[in-house]
Structures are given as C-alpha cells and as structure tokens.
C-alpha positions as CSV (number, residue, x, y, z in Angstrom):
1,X,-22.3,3.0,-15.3
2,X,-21.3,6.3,-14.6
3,X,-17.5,8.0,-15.3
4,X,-16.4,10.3,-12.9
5,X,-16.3,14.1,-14.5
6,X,-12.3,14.8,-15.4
7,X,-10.5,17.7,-15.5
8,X,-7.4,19.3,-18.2
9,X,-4.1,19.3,-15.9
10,X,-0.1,19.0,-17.4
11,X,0.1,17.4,-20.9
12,X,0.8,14.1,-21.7
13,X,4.3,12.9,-21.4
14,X,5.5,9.0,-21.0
15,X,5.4,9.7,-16.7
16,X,2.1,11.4,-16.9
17,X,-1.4,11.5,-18.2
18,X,-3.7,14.3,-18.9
19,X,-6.3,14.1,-16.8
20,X,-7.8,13.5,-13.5
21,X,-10.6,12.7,-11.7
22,X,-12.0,12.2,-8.0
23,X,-12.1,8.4,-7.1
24,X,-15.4,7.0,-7.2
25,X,-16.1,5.6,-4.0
26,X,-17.7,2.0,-4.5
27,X,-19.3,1.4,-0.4
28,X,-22.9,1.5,-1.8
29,X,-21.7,-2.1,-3.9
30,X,-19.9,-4.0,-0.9
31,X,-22.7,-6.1,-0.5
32,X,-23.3,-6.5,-4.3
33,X,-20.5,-9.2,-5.6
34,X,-21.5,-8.9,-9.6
35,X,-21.4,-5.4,-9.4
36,X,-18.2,-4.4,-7.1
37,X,-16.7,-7.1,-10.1
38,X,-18.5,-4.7,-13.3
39,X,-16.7,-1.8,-11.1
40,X,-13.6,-3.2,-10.5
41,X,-13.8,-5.0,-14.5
42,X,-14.3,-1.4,-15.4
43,X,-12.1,0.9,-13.3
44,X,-9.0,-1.5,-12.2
45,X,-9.3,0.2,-8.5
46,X,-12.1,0.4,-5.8
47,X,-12.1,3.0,-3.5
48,X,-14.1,2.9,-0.4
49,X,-15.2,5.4,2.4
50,X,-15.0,5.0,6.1
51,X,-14.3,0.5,4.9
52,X,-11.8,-0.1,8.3
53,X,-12.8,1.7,12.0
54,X,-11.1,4.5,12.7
55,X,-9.8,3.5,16.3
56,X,-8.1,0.9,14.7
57,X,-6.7,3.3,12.1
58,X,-5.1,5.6,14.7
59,X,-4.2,3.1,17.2
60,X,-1.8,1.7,14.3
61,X,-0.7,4.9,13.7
62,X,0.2,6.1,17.3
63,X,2.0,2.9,17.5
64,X,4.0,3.9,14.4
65,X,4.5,7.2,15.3
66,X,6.0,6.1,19.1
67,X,8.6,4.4,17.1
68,X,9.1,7.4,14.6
69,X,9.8,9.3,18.3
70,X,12.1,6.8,19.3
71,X,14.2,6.9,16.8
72,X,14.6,11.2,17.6
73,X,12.7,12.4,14.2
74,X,9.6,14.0,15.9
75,X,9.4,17.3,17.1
76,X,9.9,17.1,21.1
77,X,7.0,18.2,23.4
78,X,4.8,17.8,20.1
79,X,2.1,15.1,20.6
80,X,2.7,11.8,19.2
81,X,-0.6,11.5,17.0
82,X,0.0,14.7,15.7
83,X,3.5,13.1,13.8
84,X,5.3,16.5,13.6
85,X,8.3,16.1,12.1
86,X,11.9,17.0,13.3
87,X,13.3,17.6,9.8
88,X,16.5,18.7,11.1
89,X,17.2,15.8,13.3
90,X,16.6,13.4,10.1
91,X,17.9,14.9,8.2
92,X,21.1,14.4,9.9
93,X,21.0,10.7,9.4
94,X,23.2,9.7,6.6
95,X,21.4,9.8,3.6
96,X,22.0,5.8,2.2
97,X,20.4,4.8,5.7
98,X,17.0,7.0,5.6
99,X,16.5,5.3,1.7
100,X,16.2,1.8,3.0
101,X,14.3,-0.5,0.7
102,X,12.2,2.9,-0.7
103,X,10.1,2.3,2.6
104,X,11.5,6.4,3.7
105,X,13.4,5.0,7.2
106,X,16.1,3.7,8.2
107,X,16.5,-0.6,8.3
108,X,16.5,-0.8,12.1
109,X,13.7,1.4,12.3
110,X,11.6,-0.3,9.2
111,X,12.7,-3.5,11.4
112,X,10.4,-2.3,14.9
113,X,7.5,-1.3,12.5
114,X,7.2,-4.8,10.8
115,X,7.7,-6.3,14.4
116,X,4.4,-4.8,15.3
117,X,1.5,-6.8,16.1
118,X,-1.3,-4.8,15.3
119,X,0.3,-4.2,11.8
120,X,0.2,-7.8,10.6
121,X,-3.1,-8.3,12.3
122,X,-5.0,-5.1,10.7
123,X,-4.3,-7.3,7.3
124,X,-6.9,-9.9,8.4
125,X,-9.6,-7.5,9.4
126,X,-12.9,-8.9,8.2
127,X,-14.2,-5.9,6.3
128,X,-11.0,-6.5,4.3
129,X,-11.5,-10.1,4.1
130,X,-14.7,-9.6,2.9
131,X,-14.0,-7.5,-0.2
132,X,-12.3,-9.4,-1.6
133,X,-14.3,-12.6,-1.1
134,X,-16.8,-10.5,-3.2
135,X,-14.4,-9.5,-5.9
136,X,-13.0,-12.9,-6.4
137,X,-15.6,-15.1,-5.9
138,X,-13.5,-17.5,-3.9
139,X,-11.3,-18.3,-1.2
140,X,-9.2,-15.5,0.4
141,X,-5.2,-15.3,0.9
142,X,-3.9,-12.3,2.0
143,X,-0.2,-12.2,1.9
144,X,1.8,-11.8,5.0
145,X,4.5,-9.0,3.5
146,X,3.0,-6.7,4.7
147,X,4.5,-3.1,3.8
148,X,4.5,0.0,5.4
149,X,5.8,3.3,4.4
150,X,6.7,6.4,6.2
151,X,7.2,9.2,4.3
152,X,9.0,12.4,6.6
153,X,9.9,15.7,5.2
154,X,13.1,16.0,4.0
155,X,15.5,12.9,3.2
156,X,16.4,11.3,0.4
157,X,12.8,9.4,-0.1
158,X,10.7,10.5,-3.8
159,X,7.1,9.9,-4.3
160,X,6.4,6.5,-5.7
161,X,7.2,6.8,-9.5
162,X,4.2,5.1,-11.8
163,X,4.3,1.4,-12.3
164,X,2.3,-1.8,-11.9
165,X,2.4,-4.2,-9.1
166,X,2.8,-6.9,-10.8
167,X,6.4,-6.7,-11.9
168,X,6.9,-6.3,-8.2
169,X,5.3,-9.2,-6.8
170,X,4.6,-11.6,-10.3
171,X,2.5,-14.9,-9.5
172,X,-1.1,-14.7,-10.1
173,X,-2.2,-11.3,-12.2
174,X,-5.5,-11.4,-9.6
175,X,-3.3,-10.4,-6.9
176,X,-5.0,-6.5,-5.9
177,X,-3.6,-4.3,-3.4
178,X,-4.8,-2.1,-0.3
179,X,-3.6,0.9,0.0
180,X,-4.6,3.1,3.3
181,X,-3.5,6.1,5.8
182,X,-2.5,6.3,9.5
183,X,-4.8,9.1,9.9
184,X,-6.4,11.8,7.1
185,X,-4.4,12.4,4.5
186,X,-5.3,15.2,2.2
187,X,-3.7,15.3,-1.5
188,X,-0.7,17.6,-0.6
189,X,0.6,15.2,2.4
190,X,1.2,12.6,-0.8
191,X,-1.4,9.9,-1.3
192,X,-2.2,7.6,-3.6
193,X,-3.6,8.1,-7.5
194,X,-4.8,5.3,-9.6
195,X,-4.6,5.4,-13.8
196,X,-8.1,4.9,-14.3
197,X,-8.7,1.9,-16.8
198,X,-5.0,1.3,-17.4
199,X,-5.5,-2.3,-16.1
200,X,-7.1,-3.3,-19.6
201,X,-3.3,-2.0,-21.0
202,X,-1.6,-5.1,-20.6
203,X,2.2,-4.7,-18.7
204,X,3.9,-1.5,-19.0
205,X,7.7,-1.0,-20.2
206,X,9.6,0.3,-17.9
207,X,13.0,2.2,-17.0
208,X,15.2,3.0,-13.9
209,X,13.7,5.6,-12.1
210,X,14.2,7.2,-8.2
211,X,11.6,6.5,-5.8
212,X,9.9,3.0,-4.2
213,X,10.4,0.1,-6.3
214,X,13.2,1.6,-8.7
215,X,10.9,1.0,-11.7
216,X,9.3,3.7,-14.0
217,X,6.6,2.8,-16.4
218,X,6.9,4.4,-19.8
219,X,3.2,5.4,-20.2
220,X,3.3,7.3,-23.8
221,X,0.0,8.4,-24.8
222,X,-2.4,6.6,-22.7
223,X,-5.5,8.9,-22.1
224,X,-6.6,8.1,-19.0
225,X,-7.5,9.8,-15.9
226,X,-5.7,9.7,-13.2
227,X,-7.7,9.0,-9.9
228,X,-7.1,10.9,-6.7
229,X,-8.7,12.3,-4.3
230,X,-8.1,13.7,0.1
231,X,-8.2,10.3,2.2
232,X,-9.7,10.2,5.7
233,X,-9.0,7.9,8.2
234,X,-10.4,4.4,7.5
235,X,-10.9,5.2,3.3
236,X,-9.4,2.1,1.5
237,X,-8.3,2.2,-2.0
238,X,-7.8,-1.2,-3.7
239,X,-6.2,-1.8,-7.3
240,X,-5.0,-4.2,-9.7
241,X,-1.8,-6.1,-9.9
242,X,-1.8,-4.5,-13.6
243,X,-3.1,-0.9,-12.7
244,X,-0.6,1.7,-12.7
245,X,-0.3,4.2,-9.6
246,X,2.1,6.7,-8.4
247,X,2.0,8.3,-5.0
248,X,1.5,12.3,-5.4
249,X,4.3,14.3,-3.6
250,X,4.5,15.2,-0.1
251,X,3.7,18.9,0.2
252,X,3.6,19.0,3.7
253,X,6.6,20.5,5.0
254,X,6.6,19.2,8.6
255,X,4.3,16.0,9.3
256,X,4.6,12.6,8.5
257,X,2.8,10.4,6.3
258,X,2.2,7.2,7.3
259,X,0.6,4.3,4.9
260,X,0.4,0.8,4.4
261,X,-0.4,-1.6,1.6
262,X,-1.5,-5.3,2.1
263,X,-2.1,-7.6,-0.5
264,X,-4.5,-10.6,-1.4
265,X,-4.9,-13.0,-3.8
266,X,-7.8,-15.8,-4.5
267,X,-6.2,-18.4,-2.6
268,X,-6.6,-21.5,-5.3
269,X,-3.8,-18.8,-7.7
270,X,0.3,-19.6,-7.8
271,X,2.2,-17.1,-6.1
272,X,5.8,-16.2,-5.9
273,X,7.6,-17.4,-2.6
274,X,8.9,-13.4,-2.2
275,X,5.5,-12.7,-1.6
276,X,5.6,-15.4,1.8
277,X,8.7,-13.2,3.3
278,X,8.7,-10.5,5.1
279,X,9.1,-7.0,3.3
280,X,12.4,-5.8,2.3
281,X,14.1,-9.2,4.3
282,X,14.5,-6.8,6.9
283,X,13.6,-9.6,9.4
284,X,12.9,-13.4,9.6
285,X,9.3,-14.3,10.7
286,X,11.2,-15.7,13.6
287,X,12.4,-12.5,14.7
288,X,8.8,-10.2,13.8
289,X,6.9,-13.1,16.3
290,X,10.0,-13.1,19.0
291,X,8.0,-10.3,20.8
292,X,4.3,-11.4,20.5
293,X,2.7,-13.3,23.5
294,X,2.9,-17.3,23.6
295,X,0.7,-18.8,23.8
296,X,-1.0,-16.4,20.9
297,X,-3.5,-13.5,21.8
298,X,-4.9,-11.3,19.9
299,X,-4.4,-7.2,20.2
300,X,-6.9,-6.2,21.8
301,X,-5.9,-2.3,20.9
302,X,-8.3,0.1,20.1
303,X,-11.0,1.5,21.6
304,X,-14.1,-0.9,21.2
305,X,-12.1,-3.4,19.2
306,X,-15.1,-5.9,18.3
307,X,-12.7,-8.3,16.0
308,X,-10.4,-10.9,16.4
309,X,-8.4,-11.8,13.5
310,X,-7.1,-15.0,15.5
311,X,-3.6,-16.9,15.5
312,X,-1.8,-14.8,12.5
313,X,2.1,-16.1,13.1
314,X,2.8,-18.3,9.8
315,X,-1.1,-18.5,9.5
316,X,-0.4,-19.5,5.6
317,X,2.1,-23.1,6.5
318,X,-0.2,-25.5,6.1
319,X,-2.3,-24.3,3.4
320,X,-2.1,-26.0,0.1
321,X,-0.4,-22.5,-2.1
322,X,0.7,-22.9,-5.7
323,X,4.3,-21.6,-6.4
324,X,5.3,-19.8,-9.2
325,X,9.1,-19.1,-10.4
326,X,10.6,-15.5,-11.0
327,X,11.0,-14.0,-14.6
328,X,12.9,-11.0,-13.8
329,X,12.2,-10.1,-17.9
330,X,8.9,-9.5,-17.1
331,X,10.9,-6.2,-15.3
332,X,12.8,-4.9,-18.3
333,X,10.7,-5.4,-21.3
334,X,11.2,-3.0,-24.0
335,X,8.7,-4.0,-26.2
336,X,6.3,-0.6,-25.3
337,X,8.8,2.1,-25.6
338,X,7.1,5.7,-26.9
C-alpha cells in the first residue's frame, strides 16, 4: 500500500507531531469493501473527493449563513454565500455567549442551526450511508447529534485542540466520524488534520485545554504525520473514534467557516444515550421538529436533489440499540503522561 510522501515542519512537543502529509484520498476504493477496510485498518481516517453533491453542500450552507445574517454578524450588502464576516458586530457580543458549547456562536443562534431540516437530513445521505456499510460490514446507525460548527473571525472560539472522539462520545470504539465544509475550505480558513496511524495508539492522556471539547491529548513523541490537506465542497473526511485530530487555525481574517461532523456506528454496537440527544442540549427533539412539516416531507432543497432520505424525526425509537453507561475516567487518565 502506498504512504503518502511527508514533510519536516515544527518539532515534536506533547500538542504536536513532526510531520505532515496530504490526505490520501480513498474514492477509487468506495466500491471495494476489503480494501476501503485495509485503508482505513491502516490509516485510521478516509478521505474522499467530490463523496456528497455540491448543491447540497451549498444549499446547507446558504441556509447556515442566512441565520449567521440574522443574527447581525455578516457584513451588510455582502452576499450571503460569500459568508463575509462582520467582526466588529461580533465581536461586540459578550464574550461567555459567542463560546457556547465550543460550537463558536451564541446558544440561541446554535439553537436555529440544529432546528434546520436539511442539517439532520444531509446525515442520511446515501453516499454516506453507504461508506460505511462498506467499512463495517453491517448494519448502519448514524447518530442523530448531529454537530455543526461555525467558526467567525474574532471571538473568543480556538481551533479544536488534539484529542480522540472517543472520550467524547464513549460506547462502541467503531463509532467514526464525518467531518465536511459548507463550501471550499482551503488550509488557512482552518480545516481539519488527522494523526495518521495514531488509531493503533490506544486512548490518549489528556489535560484541560481551550478550544472545542475542553480536552487536550498529551501526544509525547508519537511520530506520525499529520494529515491535511485544502477541502472543496463535497470532500469528506472520515476517522476513528480513537484517531486524534485537531482543527488547524482560522487564518482568514474576514469569512466564516462553516463545518459539520456526523457520526455513525454499526448498528448491532452499545452506545451511550448522549449520543441519542441533540448536541450541546441546546434543544429537545421536540422543539428541533416543532418547525418541520406534519405530516413529514422531505427537503426538497438543492438544485437537482435526486435523494430522499425519508421520515428522519426520532428515526432511531424503535430500533433495538444497545446502551452503554458513562466512565467519565476514561476522560482523565494519567497513565500516558510524557
């Protein structure tokens, strides 16, 4: 199999590694089960070009970024898709509201994202669905928290610090994530990057740290390169509950970055009932469905939209799901210290 080239960056030092190298984008083996596994076995991440259609991309993101506009923080007379910031105008907002939960918004405006249709629905879209069928072998859950984050210049918000998902979210360790832009997303609007390999590592230490999740892993001197690469709109990047990731900083002094990350899981796995709520408890399911149509009918959004991901309100009730209990040592471990 082949190893992508790296490169010498900063030295080692227990936040970073030494190296990095461009993903290695894995669309020629979507249709190849044993090897997208050997890949994924491998690497710990998947990274995959052009995987979801763009008009569904940008439709999510113009439906984002209307609600960023409501809410004052875009540049007026700016187009909406363009997501120009008004770093002024947010900046103005008190600084304990705009670090909400590590999502980079305030609550009531995290609140109107997860109330969006075409958010929770985008989670069930069959090209998703379907790489992960392949990688597991099995019988699909996604999970319905859904999370997205929007990153605008200025605030309080810091990139993403490293860590593993799976102190986050616990239950089954075959739990993997997708990662994604609203929109292109070159390296210095702050995207993703994946430790390459550093799912074979076992769980991390870890230690208070700023940034989404409050957690820190204390990676020593693991060498491994970190993956990274400039996303375009409808590129997919997928990862291990047990891969450590950091998001790279936002460079861009005036747009916004918007992302999401949905998770699945083979459905026969436990899970933790967190992972059934929606993100942050900034709403009830109740209140995210109080808007949609009754009875039920799929977004039709975006130009050309072939899909229908059909009824997802509580879509996960009445399956059979194994529970697992929280071990909140799992979080604060010391037994990997450098």
């Amino acid at each position: 199999m082949t190893t992508p080239a790296t490169t010498p960056t900063t030295p080692a030092t227990p936040a970073t590694a030494a190296r990095t190298a461009d993903f290695l984008d894995s669309s020629a083996l979507l249709d190849d089960p044993a090897a997208l596994r050997a890949r994924a076995d491998e690497h710990g991440y998947l990274f995959f070009r052009g995987l979801l259609p763009v008009d569904d991309v940008l439709d999510l993101r113009r439906r984002f970024l209307q609600i960023v506009r409501r809410y004052g923080w875009l540049v007026d007379g700016t187009p909406v898709s363009d997501g120009i910031a008004d770093v002024a105008a947010f900046d103005r907002v008190p600084r304990e509201e705009t670090a909400f939960c590590g999502v980079g918004i305030t609550r009531a405006a995290y609140a109107d994202i997860q109330r969006v249709r075409e958010f929770h629905e985008l989670a069930h879209h069959p090209r998703l669905l379907a790489v992960y069928r392949n990688l597991f072998g099995e019988d699909v859950l996604p999970h319905p928290r859904n999370i997205a984050r929007v990153v605008i210049p200025g605030g309080v918000t810091r990139p993403t610090p490293p860590h593993q998902d799976f102190i986050h979210i616990q239950g089954t360790p075959r739990v993997w994530t997708a990662w994604f832009p609203l929109g292109d997303c070159p390296r210095e609007l702050g995207g993703l990057s994946v430790l390459d390999g550093s799912h074979r590592e076992g769980l991390m230490s870890y230690h208070a740290a700023e940034g989404a999740g409050g957690l820190e892993a204390y990676l020593c001197d693991l060498d491994l390169p970190w993956a990274q690469g400039d996303f375009a709109a409808g590129d997919v990047l997928t990862f291990s509950s047990h891969t450590v990731h950091r998001a790279l900083p936002h460079a861009a002094i005036d747009r916004v970055r918007l992302s999401c990350d949905f998770r699945y899981q083979p459905a026969a796995d436990p899970l933790h009932e967190g992972s059934l709520r929606v993100h942050c408890d900034v709403l009830g399911w109740d209140e995210v469905y109080a808007d949609w149509p009754d009875p039920y009918a799929p977004a039709t959004s975006g130009s050309g939209r072939s899909w229908s991901p059909g009824d997802v309100r509580w879509y996960w009730r009445d399956l059979n799901l194994r529970r697992s209990e929280w071990d909140e040592s799992i979080r604060w471990q010391k037994d990997r210290i450098c």
